[in-house]
N, C-alpha and C positions, 0 to 999 in steps of 0.2 A: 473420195478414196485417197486422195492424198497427204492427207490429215492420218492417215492410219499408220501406226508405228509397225516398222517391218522388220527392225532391232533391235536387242535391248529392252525386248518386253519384260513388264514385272516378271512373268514364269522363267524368263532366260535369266534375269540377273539373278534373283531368288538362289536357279538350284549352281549359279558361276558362283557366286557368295560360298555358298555350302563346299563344292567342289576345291575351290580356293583354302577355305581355311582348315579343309581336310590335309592341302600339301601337294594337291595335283594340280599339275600347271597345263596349259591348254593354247588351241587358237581359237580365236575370235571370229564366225564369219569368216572362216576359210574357204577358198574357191572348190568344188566339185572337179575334181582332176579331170580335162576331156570335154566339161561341159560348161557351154560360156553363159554366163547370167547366172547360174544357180551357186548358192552357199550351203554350207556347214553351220550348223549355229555356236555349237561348238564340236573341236576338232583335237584327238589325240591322234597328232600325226605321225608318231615315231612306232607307234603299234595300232594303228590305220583304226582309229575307233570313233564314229562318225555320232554326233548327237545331235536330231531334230527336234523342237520342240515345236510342234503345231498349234496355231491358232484355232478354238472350235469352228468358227464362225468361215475364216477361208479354207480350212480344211477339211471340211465336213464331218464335224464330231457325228458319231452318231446319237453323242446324248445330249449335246447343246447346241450343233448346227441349228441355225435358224432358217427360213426361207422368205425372203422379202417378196411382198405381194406386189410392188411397182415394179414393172419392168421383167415380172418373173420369170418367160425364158431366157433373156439374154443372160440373167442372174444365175441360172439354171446351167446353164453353159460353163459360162463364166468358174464355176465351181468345180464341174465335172473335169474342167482340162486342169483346173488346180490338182485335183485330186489322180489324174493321170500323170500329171506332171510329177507327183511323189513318188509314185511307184514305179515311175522312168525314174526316177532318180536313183531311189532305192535299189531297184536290180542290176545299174547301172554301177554304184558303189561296190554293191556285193561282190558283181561281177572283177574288179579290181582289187579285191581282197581284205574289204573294209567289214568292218561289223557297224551295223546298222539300228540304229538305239532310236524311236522314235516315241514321243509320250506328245500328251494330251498336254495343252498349257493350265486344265482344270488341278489334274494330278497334284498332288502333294509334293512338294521341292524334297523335301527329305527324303519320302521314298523313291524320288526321279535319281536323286545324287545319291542314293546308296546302289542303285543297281547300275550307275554308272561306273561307281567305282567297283566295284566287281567284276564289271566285266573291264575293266581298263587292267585291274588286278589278276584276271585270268587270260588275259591275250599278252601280258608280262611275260606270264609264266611261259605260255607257251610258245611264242615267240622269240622269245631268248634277248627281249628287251626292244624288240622290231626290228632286228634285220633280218628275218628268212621271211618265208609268206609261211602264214598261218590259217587255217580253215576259214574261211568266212561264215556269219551267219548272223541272221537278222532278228533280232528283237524288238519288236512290235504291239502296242497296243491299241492297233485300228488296221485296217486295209485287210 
């Protein structure tokens, strides 16, 4: 497991590529405000807009999660707190007034960084460029 990249995966550089030469600037693996160990993969922190990109395989795609036969409950385990672990995350964020963008690392970069920018472009709007709090709300395509 330690061999496994945890940043900077192709799907994260891909849609920071896209996102970058659209003109939108960003952080990197920014810390989860409140919660220690956990990141952002990327972060619009001036209009609190939070982007996951999940792995299939640690975050249980439901269309390319795989299931290893050696070892299968600890594995089995091992997943399920992954996958609690997002959705603490998740509600957690929310709860703080973040908008919450989570996609598949399968997804298509193009269509990852276009709905990112929209909504980066609609918490502008409504936020007034991020200083008041603005509705939160989750964008999700798993959990």
């Amino acid at each position: 497991m330690s061999k496994q990249v945890s940043r900077d995966t192709g799907a994260e550089l891909a849609v920071r590529r896209l996102l970058h030469a659209a003109g939108l600037r960003y952080r990197v693996e920014y810390p989860v405000p409140g919660m220690a160990r956990r990141r952002i993969d990327v972060a619009f922190t001036s209009v609190k807009v939070a982007v996951l990109i999940d792995g299939c395989f640690w975050h249980g795609c439901p269309e390319h999660a795989t299931h290893p036969k050696s070892n299968a409950q600890w594995w089995r385990q091992k997943l399920d707190r992954n996958i609690a672990r997002d959705a603490e995350t998740t509600e957690h964020l929310v709860a703080a007034g973040w908008e919450v963008l989570r996609f598949w690392e399968h997804e298509a970069p193009d269509a990852v960084a276009l709905r990112i920018m929209e909504a980066v472009k609609q918490r502008r709007a409504t936020m007034g460029g991020g200083r008041s709090e603005g509705a939160a709300r989750t964008i999700s395509t798993f959990h």
